[in-house]
KOLDREN-463668 format. One record per residue: x, y, z of N, C-alpha, C in turn; residue in three letters. Coordinates in steps of 0.05 Angstrom, whole numbers, plus 5000, padded with zeros to 4 digits. Layout:
N
gugu npx = X, npy = Y, npz = Z, capx = X, capy = Y, capz = Z, cpx = X, cpy = Y, cpz = Z, residuo = ALA .
...
END
This chain:
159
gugu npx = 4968, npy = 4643, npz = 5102, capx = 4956, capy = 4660, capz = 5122, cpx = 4934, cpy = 4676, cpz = 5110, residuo = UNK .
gugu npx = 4916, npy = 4683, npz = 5132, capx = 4890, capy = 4697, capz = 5116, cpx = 4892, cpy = 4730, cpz = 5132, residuo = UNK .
gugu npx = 4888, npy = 4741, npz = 5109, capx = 4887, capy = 4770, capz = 5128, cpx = 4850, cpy = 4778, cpz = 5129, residuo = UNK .
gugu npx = 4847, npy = 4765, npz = 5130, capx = 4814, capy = 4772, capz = 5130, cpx = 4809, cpy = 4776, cpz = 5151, residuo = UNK .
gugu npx = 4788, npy = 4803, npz = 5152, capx = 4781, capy = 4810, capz = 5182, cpx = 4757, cpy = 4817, cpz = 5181, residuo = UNK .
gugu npx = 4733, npy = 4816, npz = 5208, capx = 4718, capy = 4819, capz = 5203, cpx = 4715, cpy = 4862, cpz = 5211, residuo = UNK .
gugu npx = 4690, npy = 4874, npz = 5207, capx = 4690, capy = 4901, capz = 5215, cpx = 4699, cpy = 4909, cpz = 5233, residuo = UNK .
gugu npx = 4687, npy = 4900, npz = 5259, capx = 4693, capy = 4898, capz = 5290, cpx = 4714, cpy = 4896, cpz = 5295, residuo = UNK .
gugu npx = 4734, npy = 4881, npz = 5288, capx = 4758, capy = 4862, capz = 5290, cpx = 4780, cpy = 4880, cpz = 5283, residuo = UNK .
gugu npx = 4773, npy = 4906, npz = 5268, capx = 4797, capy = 4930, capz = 5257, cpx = 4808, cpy = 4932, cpz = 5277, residuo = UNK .
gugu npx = 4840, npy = 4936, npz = 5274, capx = 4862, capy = 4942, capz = 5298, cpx = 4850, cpy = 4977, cpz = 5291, residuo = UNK .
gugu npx = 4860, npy = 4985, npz = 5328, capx = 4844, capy = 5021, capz = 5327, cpx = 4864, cpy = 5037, cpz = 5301, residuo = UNK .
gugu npx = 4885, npy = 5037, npz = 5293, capx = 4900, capy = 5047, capz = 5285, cpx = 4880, cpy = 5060, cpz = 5247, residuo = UNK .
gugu npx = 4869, npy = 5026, npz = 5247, capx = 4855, capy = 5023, capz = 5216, cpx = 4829, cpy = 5038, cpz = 5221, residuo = UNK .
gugu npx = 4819, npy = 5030, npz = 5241, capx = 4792, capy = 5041, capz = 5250, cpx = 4789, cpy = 5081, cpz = 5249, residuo = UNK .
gugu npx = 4819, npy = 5080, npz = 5261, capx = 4824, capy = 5104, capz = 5259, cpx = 4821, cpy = 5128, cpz = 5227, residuo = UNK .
gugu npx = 4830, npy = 5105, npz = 5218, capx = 4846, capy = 5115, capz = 5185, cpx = 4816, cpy = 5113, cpz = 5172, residuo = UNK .
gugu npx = 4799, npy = 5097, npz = 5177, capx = 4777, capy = 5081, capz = 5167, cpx = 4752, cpy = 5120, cpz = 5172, residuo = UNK .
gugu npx = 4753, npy = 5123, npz = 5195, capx = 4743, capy = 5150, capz = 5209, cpx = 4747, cpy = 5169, cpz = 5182, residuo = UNK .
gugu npx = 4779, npy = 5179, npz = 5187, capx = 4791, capy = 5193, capz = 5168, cpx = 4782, cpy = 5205, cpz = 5143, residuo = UNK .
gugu npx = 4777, npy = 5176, npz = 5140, capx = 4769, capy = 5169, capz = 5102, cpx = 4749, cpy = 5187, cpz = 5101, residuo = UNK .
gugu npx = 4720, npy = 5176, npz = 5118, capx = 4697, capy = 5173, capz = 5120, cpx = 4691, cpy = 5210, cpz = 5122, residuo = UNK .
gugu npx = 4703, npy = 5222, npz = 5144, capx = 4707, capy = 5249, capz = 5142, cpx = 4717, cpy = 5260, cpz = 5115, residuo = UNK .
gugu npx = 4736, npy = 5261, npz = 5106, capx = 4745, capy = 5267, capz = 5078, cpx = 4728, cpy = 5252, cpz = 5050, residuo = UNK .
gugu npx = 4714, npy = 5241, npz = 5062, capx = 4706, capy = 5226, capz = 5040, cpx = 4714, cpy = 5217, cpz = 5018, residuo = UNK .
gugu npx = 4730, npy = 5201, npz = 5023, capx = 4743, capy = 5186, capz = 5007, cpx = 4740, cpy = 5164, cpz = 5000, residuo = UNK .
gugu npx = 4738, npy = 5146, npz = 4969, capx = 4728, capy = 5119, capz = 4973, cpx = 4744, cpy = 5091, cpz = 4980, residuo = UNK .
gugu npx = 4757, npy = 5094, npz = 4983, capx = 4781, capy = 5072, capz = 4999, cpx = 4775, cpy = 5075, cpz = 5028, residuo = UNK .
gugu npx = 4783, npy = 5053, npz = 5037, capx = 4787, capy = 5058, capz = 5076, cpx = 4800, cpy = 5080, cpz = 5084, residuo = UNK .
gugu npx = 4828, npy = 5088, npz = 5080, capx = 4841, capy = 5112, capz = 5091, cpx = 4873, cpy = 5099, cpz = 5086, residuo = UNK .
gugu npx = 4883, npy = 5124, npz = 5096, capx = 4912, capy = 5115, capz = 5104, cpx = 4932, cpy = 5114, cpz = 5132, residuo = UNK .
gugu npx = 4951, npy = 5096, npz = 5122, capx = 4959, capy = 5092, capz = 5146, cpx = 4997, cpy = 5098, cpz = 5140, residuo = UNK .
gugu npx = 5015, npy = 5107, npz = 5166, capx = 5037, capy = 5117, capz = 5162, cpx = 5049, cpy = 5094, cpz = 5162, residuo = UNK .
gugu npx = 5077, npy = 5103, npz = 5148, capx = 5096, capy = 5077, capz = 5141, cpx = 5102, cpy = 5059, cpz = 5175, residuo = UNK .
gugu npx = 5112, npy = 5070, npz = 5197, capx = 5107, capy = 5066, capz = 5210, cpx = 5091, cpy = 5048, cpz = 5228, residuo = UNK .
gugu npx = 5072, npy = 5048, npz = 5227, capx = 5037, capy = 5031, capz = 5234, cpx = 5031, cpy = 5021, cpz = 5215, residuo = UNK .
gugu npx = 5031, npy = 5019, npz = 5181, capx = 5029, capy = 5009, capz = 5171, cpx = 5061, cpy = 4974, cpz = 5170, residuo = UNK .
gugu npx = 5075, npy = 4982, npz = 5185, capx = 5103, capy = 4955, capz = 5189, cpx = 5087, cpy = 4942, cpz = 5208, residuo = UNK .
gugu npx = 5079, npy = 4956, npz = 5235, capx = 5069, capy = 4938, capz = 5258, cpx = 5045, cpy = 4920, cpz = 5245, residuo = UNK .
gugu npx = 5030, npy = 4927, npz = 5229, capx = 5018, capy = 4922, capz = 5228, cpx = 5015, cpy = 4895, cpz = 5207, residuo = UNK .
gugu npx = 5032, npy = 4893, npz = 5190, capx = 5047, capy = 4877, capz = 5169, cpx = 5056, cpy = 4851, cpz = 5196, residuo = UNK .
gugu npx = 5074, npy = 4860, npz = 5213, capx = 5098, capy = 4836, capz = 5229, cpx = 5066, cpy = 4820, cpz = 5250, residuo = UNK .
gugu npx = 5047, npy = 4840, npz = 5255, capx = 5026, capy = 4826, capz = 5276, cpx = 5011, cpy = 4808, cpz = 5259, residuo = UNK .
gugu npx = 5019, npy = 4808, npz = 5227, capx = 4997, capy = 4791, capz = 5209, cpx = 4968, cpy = 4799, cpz = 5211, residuo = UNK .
gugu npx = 4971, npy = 4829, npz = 5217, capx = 4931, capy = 4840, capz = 5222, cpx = 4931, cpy = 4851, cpz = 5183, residuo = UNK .
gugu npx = 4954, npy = 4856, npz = 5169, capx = 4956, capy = 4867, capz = 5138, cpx = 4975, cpy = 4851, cpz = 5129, residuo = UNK .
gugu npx = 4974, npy = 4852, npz = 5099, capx = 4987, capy = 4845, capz = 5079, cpx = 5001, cpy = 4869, cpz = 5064, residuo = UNK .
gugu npx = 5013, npy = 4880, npz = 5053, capx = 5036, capy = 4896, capz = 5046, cpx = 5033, cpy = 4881, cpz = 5025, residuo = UNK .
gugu npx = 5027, npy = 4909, npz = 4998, capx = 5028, capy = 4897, capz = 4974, cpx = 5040, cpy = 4925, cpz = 4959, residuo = UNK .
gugu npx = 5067, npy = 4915, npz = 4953, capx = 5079, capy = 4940, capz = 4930, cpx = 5057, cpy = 4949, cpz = 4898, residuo = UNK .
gugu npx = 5054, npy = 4975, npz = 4904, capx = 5048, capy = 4973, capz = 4867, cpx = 5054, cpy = 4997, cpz = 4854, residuo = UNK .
gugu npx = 5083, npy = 4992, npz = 4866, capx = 5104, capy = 5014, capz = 4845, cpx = 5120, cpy = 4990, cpz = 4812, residuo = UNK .
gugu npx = 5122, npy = 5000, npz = 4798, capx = 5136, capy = 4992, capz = 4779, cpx = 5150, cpy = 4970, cpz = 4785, residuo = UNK .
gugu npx = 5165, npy = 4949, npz = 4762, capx = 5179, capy = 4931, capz = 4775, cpx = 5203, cpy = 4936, cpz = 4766, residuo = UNK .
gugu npx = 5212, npy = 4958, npz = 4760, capx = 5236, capy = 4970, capz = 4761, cpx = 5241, cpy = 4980, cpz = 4776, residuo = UNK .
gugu npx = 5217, npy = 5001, npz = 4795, capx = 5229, capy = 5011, capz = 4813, cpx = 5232, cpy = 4996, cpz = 4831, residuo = UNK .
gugu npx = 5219, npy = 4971, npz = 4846, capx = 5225, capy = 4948, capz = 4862, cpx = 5252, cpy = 4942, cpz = 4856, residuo = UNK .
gugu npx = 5260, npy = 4940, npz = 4830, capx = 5297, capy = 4930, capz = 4824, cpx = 5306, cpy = 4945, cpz = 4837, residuo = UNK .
gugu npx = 5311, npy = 4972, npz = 4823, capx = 5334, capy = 4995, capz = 4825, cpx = 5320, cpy = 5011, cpz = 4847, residuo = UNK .
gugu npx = 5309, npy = 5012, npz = 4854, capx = 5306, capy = 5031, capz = 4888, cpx = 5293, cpy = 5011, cpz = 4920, residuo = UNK .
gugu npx = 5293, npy = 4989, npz = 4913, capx = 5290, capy = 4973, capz = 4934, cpx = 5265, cpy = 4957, cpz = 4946, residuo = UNK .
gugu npx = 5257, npy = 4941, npz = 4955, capx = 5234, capy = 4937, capz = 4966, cpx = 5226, cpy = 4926, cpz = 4992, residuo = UNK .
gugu npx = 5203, npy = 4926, npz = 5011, capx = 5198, capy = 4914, capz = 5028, cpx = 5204, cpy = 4873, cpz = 5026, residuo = UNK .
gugu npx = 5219, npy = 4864, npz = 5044, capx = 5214, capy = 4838, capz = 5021, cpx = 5196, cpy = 4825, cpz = 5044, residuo = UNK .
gugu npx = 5179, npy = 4802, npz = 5024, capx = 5166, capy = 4796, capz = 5030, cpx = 5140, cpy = 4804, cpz = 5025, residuo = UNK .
gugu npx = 5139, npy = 4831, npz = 5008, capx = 5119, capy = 4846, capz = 5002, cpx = 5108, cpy = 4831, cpz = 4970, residuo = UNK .
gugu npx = 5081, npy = 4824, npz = 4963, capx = 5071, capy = 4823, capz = 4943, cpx = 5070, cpy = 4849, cpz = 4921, residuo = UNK .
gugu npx = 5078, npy = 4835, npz = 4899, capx = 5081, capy = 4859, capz = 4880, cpx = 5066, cpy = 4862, cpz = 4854, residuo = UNK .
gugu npx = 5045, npy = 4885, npz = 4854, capx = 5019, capy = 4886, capz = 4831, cpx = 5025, cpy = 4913, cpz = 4821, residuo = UNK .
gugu npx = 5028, npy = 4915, npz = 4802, capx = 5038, capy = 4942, capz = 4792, cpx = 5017, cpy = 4969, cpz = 4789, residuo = UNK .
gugu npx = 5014, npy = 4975, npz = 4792, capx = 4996, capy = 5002, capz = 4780, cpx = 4998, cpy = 5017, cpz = 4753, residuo = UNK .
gugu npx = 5024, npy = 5008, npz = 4757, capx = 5032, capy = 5023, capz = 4726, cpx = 5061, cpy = 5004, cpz = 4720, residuo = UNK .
gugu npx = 5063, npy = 5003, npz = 4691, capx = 5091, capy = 4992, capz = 4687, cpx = 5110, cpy = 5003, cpz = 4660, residuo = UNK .
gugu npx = 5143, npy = 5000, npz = 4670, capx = 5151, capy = 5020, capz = 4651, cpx = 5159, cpy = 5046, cpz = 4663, residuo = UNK .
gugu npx = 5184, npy = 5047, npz = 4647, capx = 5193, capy = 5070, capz = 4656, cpx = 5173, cpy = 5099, cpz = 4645, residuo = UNK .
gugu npx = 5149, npy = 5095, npz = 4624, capx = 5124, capy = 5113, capz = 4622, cpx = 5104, cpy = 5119, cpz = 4641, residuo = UNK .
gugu npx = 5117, npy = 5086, npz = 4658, capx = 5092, capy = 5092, capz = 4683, cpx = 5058, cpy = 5092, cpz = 4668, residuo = UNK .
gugu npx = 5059, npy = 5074, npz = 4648, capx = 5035, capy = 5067, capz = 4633, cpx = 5017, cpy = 5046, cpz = 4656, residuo = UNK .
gugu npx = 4990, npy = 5068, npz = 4654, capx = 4968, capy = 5045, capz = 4678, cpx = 4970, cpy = 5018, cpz = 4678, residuo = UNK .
gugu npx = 4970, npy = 4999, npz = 4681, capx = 4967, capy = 4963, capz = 4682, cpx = 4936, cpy = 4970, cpz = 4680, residuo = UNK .
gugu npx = 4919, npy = 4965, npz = 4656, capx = 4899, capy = 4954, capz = 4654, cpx = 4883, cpy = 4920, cpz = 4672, residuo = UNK .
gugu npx = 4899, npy = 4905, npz = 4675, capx = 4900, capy = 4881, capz = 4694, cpx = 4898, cpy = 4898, cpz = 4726, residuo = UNK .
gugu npx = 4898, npy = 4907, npz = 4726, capx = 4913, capy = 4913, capz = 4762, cpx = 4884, cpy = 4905, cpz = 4783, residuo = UNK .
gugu npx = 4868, npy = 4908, npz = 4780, capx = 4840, capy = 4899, capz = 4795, cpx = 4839, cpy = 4861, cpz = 4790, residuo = UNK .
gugu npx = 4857, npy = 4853, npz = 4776, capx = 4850, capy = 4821, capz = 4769, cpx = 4865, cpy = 4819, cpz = 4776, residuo = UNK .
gugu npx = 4896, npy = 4825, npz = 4781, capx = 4921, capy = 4813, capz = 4784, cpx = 4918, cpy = 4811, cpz = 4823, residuo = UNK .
gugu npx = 4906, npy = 4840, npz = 4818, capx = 4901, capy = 4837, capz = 4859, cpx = 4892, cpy = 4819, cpz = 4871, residuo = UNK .
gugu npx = 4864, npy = 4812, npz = 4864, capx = 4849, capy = 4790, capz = 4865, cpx = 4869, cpy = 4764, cpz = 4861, residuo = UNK .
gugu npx = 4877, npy = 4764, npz = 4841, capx = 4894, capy = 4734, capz = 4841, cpx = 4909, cpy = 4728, cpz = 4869, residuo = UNK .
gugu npx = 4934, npy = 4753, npz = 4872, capx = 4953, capy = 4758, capz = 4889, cpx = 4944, cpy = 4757, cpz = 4920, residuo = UNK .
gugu npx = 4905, npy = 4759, npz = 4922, capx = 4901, capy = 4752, capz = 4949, cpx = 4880, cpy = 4738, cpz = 4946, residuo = UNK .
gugu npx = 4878, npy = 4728, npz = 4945, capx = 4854, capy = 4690, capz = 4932, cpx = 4861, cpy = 4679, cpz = 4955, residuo = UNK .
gugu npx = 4883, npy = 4671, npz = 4965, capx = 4892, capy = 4653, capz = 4989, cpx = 4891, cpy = 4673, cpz = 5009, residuo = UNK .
gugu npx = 4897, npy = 4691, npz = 5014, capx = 4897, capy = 4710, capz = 5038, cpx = 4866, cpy = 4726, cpz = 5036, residuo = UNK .
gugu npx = 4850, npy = 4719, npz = 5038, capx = 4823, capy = 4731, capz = 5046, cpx = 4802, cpy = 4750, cpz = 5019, residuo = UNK .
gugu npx = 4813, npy = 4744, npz = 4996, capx = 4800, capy = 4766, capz = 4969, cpx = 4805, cpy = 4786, cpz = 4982, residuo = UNK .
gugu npx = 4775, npy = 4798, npz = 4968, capx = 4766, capy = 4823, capz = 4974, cpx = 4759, cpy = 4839, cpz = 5003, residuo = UNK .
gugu npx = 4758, npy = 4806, npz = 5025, capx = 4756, capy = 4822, capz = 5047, cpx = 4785, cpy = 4816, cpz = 5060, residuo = UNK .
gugu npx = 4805, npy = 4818, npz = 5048, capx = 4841, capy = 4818, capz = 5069, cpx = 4833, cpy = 4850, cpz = 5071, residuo = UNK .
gugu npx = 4846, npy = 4856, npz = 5094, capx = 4869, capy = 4877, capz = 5103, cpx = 4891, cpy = 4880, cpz = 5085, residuo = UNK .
gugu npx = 4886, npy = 4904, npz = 5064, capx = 4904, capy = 4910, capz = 5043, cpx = 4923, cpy = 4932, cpz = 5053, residuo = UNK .
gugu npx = 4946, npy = 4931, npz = 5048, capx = 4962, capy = 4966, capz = 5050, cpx = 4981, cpy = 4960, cpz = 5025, residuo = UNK .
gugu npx = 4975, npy = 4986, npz = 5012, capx = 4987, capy = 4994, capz = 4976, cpx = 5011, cpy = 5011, cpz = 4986, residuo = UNK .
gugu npx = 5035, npy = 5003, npz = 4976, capx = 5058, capy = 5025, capz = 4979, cpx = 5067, cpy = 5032, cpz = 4950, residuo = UNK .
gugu npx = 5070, npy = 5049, npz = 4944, capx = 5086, capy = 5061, capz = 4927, cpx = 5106, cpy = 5077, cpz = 4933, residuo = UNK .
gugu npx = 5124, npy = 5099, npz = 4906, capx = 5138, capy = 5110, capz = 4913, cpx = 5137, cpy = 5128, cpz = 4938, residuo = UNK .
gugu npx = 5110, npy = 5152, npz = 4932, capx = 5106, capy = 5173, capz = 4948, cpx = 5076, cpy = 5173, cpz = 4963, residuo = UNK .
gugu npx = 5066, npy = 5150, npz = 4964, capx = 5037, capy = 5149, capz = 4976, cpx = 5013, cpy = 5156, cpz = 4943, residuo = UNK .
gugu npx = 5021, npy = 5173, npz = 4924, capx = 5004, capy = 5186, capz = 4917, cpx = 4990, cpy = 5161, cpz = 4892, residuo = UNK .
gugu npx = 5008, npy = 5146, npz = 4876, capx = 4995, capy = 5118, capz = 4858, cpx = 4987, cpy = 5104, cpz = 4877, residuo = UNK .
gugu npx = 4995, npy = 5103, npz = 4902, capx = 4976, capy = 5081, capz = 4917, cpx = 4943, cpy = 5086, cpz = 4927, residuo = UNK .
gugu npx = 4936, npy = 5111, npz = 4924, capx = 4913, capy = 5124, capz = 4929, cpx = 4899, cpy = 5117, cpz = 4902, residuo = UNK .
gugu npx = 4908, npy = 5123, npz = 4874, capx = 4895, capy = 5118, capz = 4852, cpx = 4893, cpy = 5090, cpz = 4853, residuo = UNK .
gugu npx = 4903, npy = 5067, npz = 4860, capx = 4903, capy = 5037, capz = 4865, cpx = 4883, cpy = 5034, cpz = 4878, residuo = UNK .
gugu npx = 4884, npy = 5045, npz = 4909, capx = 4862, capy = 5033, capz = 4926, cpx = 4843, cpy = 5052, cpz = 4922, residuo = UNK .
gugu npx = 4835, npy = 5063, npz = 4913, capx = 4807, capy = 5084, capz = 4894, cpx = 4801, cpy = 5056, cpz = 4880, residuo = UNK .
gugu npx = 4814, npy = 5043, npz = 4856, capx = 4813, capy = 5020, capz = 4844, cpx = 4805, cpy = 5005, cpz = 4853, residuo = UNK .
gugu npx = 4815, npy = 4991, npz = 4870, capx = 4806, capy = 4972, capz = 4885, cpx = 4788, cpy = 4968, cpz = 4900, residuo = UNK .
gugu npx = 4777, npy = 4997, npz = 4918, capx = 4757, capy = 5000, capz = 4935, cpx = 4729, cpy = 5004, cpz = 4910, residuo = UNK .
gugu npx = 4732, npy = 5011, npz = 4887, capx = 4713, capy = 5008, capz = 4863, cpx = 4704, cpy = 4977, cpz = 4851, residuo = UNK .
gugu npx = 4730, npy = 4966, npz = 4859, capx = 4720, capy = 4937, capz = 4853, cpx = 4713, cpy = 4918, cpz = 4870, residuo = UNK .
gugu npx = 4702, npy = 4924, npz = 4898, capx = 4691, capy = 4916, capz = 4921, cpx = 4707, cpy = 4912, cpz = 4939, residuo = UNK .
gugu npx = 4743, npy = 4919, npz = 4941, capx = 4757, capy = 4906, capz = 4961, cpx = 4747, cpy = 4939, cpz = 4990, residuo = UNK .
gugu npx = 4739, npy = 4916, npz = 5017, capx = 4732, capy = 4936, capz = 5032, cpx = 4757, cpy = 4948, cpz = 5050, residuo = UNK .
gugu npx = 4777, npy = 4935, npz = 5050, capx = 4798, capy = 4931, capz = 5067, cpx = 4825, cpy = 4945, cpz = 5056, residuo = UNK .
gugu npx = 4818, npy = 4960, npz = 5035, capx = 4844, capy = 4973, capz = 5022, cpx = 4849, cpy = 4996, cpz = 5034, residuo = UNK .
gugu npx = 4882, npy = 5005, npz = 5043, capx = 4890, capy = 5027, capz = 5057, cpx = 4911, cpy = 5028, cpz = 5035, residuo = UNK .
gugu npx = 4915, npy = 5060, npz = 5043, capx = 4943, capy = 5073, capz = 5022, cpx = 4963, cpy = 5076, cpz = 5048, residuo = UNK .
gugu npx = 4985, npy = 5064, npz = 5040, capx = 5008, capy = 5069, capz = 5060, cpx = 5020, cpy = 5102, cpz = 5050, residuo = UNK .
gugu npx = 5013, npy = 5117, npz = 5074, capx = 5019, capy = 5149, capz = 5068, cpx = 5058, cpy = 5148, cpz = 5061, residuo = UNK .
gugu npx = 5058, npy = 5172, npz = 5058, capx = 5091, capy = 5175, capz = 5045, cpx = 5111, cpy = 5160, cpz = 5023, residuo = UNK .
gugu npx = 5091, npy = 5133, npz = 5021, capx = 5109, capy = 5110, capz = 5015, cpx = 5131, cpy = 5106, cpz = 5013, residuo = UNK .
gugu npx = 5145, npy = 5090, npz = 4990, capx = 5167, capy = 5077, capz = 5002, cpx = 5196, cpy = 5093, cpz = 5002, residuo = UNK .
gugu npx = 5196, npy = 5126, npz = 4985, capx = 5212, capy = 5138, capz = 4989, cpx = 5206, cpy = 5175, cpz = 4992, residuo = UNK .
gugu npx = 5181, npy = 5176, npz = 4994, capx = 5171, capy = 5197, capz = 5010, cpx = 5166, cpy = 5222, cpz = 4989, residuo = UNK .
gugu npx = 5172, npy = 5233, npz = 5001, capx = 5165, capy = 5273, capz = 4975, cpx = 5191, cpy = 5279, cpz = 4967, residuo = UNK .
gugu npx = 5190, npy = 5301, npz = 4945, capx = 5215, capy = 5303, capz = 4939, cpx = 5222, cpy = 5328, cpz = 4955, residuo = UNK .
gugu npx = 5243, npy = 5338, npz = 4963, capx = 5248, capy = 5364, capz = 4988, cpx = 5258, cpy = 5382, cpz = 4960, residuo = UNK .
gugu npx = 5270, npy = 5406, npz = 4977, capx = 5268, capy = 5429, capz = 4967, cpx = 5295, cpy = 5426, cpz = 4953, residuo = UNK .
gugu npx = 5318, npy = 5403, npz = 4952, capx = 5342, capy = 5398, capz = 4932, cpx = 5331, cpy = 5371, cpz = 4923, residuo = UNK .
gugu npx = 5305, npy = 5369, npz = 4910, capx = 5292, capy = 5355, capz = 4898, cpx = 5312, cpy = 5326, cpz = 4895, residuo = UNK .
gugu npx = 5304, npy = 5316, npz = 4924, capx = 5317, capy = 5295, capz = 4929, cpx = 5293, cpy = 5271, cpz = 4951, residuo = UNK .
gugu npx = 5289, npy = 5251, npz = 4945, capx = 5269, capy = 5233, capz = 4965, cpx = 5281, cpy = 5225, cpz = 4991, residuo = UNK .
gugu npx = 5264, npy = 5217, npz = 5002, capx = 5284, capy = 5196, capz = 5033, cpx = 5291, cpy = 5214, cpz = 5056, residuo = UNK .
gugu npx = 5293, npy = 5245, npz = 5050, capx = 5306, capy = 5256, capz = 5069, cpx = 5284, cpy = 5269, cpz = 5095, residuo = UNK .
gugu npx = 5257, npy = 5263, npz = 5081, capx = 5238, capy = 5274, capz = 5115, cpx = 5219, cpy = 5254, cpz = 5118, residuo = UNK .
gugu npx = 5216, npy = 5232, npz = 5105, capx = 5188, capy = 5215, capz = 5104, cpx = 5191, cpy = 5190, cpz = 5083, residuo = UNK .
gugu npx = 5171, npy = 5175, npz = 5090, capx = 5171, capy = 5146, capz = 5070, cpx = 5191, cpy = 5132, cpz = 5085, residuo = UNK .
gugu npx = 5183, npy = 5094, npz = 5081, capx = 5193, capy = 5084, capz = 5093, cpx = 5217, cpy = 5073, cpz = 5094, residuo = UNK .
gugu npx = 5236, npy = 5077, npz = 5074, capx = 5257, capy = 5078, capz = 5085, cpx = 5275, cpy = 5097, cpz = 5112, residuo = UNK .
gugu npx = 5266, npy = 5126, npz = 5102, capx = 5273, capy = 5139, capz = 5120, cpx = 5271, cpy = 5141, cpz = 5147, residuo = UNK .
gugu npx = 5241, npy = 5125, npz = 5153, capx = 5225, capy = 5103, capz = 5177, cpx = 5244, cpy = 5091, cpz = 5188, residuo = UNK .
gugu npx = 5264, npy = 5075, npz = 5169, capx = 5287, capy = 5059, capz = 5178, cpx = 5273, cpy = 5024, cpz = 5185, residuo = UNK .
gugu npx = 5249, npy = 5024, npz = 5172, capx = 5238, capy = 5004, capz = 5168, cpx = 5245, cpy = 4982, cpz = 5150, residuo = UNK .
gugu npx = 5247, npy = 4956, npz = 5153, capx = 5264, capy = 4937, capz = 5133, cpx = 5254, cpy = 4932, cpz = 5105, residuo = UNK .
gugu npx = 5277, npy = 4937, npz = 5088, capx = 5279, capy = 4941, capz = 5067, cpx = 5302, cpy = 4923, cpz = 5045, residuo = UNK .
gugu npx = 5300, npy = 4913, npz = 5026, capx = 5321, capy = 4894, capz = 5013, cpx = 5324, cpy = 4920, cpz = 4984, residuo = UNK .
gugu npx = 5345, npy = 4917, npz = 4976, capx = 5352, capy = 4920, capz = 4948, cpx = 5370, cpy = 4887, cpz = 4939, residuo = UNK .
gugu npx = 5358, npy = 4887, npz = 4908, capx = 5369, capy = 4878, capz = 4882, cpx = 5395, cpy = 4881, cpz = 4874, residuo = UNK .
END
């Protein structure tokens, strides 16, 4: 399947996020909530690409069906020097540089340094999935309990 889209062709939701950016100035497209970022995964308008650790994919769970490019690897959470080539590889068949990208991580915030990355290496279509996959930590410095998508109740596999 190809997620390639043309400008015009943005579902309003991206277009939306796309605005966002553009106001904040930011160099990625924008972000989109866990939420809108699922619909938008099941309509085949995005691709859903994890790039949290591949530990944390083991031991805290993942979207399945989600492609997985790390941002960092290791429990140091050391950058992946590869990560702009591995992307590219991981969407060669689904449209390069112009797919409909959405980056999840733990808390939204490595997925922003990713698609900064990626929007640097010509991909136009990269969004940060806001909250990610287990949200902020609350005030009994604990995740899951106000945001990110599990707490969404969005589908999710563990290892």
């Amino acid at each position: 399947m190809t997620y390639e889209i043309a400008e015009a062709e943005l579902p309003a939701a991206l277009e939306q996020a796309r605005q966002e950016a553009s106001e904040l100035g930011l160099s990625y497209a924008g972000g989109v909530s866990p939420p809108v970022a699922w619909e938008l995964v099941k309509a085949g308008r995005a691709l859903l690409v994890d790039v949290r650790s591949a530990e944390e994919r083991k031991f805290v769970g993942h979207v399945p069906g989600s492609p997985h490019v790390a941002w960092a690897t290791g429990t140091a959470l050391t950058r992946n020097p590869r990560f702009v080539r591995e992307l590219e590889a991981k969407l060669a068949k689904d449209g390069g540089k112009e797919a409909v990208v959405l980056l999840l991580c733990r808390s939204g915030k490595r997925s922003i340094l990713a698609a900064e990355a990626a929007a640097a290496a010509g991909f136009r279509h990269v969004f940060n999935v806001l909250e990610g996959f287990e949200g902020e930590i609350d005030a009994r410095q604990q995740r899951g309990g106000s945001d990110g998508w599990r707490f969404h109740g969005l589908p999710w596999v563990q290892d």
